[in-house]
C-alpha positions, 0 to 999 in steps of 0.5 A: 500500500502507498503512502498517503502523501504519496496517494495525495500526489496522485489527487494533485495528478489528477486533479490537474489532468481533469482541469486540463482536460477540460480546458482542452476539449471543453469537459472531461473527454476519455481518451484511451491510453494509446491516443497520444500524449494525453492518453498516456497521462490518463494512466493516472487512473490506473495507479489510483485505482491499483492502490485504494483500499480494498472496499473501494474496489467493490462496485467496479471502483464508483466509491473512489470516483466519487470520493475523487471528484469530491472537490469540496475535499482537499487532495490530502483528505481525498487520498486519506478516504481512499486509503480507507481512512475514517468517514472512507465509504 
C-alpha cells in the first residue's frame, strides 16, 4: 500500500489532468491510453485505482470516483478516504 502523501500526489495528478482536460476539449473527454500524449497521462487512473483500499474496489471502483471528484475535499483528505481512512465509504 502507498503512502498517503504519496496517494495525495496522485489527487494533485489528477486533479490537474481533469482541469486540463477540460480546458482542452471543453469537459472531461476519455481518451484511451494509446491516443497520444494525453492518453498516456490518463494512466493516472490506473495507479489510483491499483492502490485504494480494498472496499473501494467493490462496485467496479464508483466509491473512489466519487470520493475523487469530491472537490469540496482537499487532495490530502481525498487520498486519506481512499486509503480507507475514517468517514472512507
Amino acid at each position: 500500500m502507498i503512502s498517503v502523501k504519496d496517494m495525495a500526489d496522485l489527487v494533485y495528478v489528477y486533479d490537474a489532468y481533469i482541469t486540463i482536460n477540460k480546458a482542452l476539449f471543453g469537459d472531461a473527454m476519455l481518451l484511451g491510453f494509446h491516443e497520444g500524449n494525453f492518453g498516456t497521462i490518463s494512466r493516472i487512473f490506473n495507479v489510483i485505482e491499483r492502490n485504494v483500499a480494498d472496499e473501494l474496489k467493490k462496485d467496479d471502483y464508483r466509491v473512489t470516483w466519487e470520493i475523487l471528484d469530491d472537490f469540496s475535499l482537499k487532495p490530502e483528505e481525498r487520498a486519506r478516504r481512499l486509503l480507507g481512512g475514517i468517514d472512507a465509504i
